[in-house]
N, C-alpha and C positions, 0 to 999 in steps of 0.2 A: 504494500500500500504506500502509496508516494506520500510527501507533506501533506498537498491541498487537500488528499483526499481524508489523509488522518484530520484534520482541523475541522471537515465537515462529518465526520462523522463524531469527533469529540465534540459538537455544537448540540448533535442529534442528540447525543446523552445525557447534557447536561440540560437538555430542559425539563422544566420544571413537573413538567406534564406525563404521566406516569403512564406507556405504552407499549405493545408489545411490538410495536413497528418503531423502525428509524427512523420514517420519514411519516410522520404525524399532525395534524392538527386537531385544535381545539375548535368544534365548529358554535356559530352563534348562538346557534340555537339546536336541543335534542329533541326533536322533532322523534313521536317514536316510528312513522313511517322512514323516515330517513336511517335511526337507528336500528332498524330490522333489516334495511337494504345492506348494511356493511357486516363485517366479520366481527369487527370492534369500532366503539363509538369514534374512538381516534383517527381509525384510518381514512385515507382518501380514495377516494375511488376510481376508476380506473384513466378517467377523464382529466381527471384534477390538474396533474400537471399539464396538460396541454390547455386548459383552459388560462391555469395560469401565467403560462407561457404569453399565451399572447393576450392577456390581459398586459401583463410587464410590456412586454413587443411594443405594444401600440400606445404607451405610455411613457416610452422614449421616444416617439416617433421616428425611431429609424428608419422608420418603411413607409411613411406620409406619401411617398410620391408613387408608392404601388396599390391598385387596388386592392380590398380587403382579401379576395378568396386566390389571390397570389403569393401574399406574402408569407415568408418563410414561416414554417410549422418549428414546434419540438422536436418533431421525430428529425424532419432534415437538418436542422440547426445540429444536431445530435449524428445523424451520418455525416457531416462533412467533418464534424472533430474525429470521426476514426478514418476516415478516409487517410489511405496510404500508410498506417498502421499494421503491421506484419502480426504484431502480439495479440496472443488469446485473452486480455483483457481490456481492447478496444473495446469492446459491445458484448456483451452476455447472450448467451446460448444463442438461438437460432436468430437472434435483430443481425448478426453481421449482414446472413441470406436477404433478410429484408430490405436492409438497408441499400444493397447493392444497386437495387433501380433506380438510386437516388443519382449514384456516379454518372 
């Protein structure tokens, strides 16, 4: 595990928020339809990051001058970082296969 990655996962553990996942939120509201839908009240679902993503995306407007349903996704922002990466810990299990259409 390199620096960057030990410092974000030493982030994930030190919050305060008591989870069985790393990557966790505390959401606004527990809604119990919502809380039926997931594993654990904390986790996110499977959307979460991509939603996030481009909520963030479009709140630096780095991509104002592209239309909405062009501009860059999570998943492709995420295959051009392994791109050209030889190591089996570019991309976990079968996303390298995925990823490749992106090249």
């Amino acid at each position: 595990m390199g620096t960057a990655l030990r410092e974000v996962v030493g982030e994930c553990l030190r919050s305060p928020l008591v989870s069985p996942y790393l990557i966790h939120y505390k959401p606004k509201a527990r809604l119990r339809e919502q809380i039926d839908a997931k594993e654990h009240w904390t986790s996110v679902t499977p959307d979460y990051l991509t939603k996030e993503f481009s909520k963030a995306r479009d709140a630096a407007h780095a991509y104002d001058h592209m239309p909405v349903g062009e501009r860059p996704t999570f998943h492709e922002i995420r295959a051009l970082g392994a791109c050209g990466r030889e190591d089996d810990e570019a991309l976990p299990g079968g996303a390298r296969r995925q990823d490749d259409r992106v090249r």
